[in-house]
C-alpha positions in Angstrom: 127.5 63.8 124.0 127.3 65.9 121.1 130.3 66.3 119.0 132.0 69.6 120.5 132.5 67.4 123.9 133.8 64.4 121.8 136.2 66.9 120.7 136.8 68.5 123.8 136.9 64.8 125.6 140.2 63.5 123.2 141.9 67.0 123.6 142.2 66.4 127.2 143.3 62.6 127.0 145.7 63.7 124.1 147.5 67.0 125.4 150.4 66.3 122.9 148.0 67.2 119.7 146.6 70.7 119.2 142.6 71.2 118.8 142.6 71.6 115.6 144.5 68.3 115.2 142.1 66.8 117.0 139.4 68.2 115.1 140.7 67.2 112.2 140.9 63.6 113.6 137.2 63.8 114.5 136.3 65.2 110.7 138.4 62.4 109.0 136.8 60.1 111.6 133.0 60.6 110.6 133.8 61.3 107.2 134.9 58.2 106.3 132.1 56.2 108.1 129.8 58.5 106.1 131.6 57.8 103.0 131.8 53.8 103.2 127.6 53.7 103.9 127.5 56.1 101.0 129.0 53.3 99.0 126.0 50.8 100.3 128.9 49.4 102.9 129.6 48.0 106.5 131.6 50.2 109.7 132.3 47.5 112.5 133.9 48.9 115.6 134.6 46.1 117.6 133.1 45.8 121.1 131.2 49.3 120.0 129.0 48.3 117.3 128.0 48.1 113.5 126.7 50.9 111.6 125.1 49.7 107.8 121.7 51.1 106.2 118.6 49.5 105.0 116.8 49.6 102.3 112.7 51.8 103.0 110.4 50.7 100.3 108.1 53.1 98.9 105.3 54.2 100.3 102.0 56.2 100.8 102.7 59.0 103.5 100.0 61.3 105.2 101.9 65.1 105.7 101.1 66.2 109.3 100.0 69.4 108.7 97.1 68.8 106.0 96.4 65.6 106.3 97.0 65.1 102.7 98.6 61.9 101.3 102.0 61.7 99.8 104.2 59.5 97.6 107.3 58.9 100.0 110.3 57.5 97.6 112.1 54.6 98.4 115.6 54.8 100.2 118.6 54.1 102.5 118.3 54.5 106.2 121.6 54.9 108.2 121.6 51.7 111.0 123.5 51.1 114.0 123.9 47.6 115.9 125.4 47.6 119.2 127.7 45.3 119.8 128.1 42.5 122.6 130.4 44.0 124.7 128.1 47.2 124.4 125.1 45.8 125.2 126.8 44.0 128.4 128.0 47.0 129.3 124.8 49.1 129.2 123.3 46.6 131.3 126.0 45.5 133.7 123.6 46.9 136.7 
């Protein structure tokens, strides 16, 4: 599902609010999980999952296209752990 059809999805179940309400909810939505792992923090959604990021140390990197080797900085990766009820769910067969 990309994010048009999340939009699309709530605008149906929600026929009271307008699409651009919606969209707005969406934006305000993402923003602020953006913002809090910006900050070096913690999104828990129960039963969906955990989002966080972890630390990539430096390290020597080969570019693809020449072969030759690079200096790749160290830095935060975005992270997502499902949750129980996720996990159950994806593999109730």
């Amino acid at each position: 599902m990309i994010r048009s059809e999340l939009v699309q999805a709530l605008s149906r179940e929600n026929p009271e609010l307008r699409l651009e309400e919606v969209e707005q909810v969406v934006d305000i939505f993402f923003d602020e999980i953006s913002a809090r792992l910006a900050e070096g923090g913690r999104v828990e959604l129960r039963g969906f999952g955990a989002f966080s990021t972890r630390q990539r140390d430096a390290r020597k990197g080969r570019n693809p296209r020449t072969g030759e080797t690079v200096d790749v900085p160290q830095k935060r990766a975005p992270y997502f752990k499902a949750g129980k009820e996720m996990r159950e769910r994806l593999n109730s067969d």
